[in-house]
C-alpha positions, 0 to 999 in steps of 0.5 A: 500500500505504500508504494501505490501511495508514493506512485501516486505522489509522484504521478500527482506531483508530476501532473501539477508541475507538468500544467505549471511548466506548460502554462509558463512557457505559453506566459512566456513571451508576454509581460509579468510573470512567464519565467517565474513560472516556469521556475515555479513549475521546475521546482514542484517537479524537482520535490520529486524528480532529479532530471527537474532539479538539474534542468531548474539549474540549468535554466536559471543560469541561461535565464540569468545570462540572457537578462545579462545580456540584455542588459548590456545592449544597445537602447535600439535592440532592447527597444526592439524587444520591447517593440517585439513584446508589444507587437505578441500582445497585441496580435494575441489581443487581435486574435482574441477578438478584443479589437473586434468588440471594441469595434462592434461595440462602438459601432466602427464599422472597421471589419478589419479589426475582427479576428479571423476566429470570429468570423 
């Protein structure tokens, strides 16, 4: 009985850190808080398994030499970055249809603005 309680730990374990890790990586590109949780996610799974433990490392060091780099660009290519966060939101925003009910509620009559899931 104890092992069956153990497997189900970790397999209960592995599905929550597994759906944290997932959702991260898709928070990944838009501002707030992607990488920390994916971070969140790794160190759920790593309560339980060794391969998680490592790849949290190793993560945090890539994370920790891309924001050292990014910090030492140029104005021009962190702009860029912040233009290419920008433009993800609002295509994600586009998508969505949020442009496509602001346009029917206001009456704008802009079809263009209606995402082409909702049409």
């Amino acid at each position: 009985m104890d092992k069956v309680i153990r497997h189900s730990r970790r397999a209960v374990i592995a599905l929550i850190g597994s759906v944290v890790v997932l959702f991260g990586v898709v928070l990944i590109p838009y501002p707030g808080p992607g990488w920390l949780v994916v971070f969140a996610g790794f160190a759920v799974l790593a309560t339980e398994f060794e391969f998680a433990t490592r790849t949290l490392a190793w993560l945090r060091k890539k994370y920790d030499m891309w924001a050292l780099w990014a910090k030492q660009q140029h104005l021009i290519v962190r702009l860029l970055m912040l233009g290419g966060t920008g433009l993800v939101l609002v295509l994600t925003a586009w998508l969505l249809n949020t442009f496509g009910l602001v346009n029917g509620f206001l009456q704008l009559g802009q079809d263009w603005l209606i995402s082409p899931f909702f049409t």
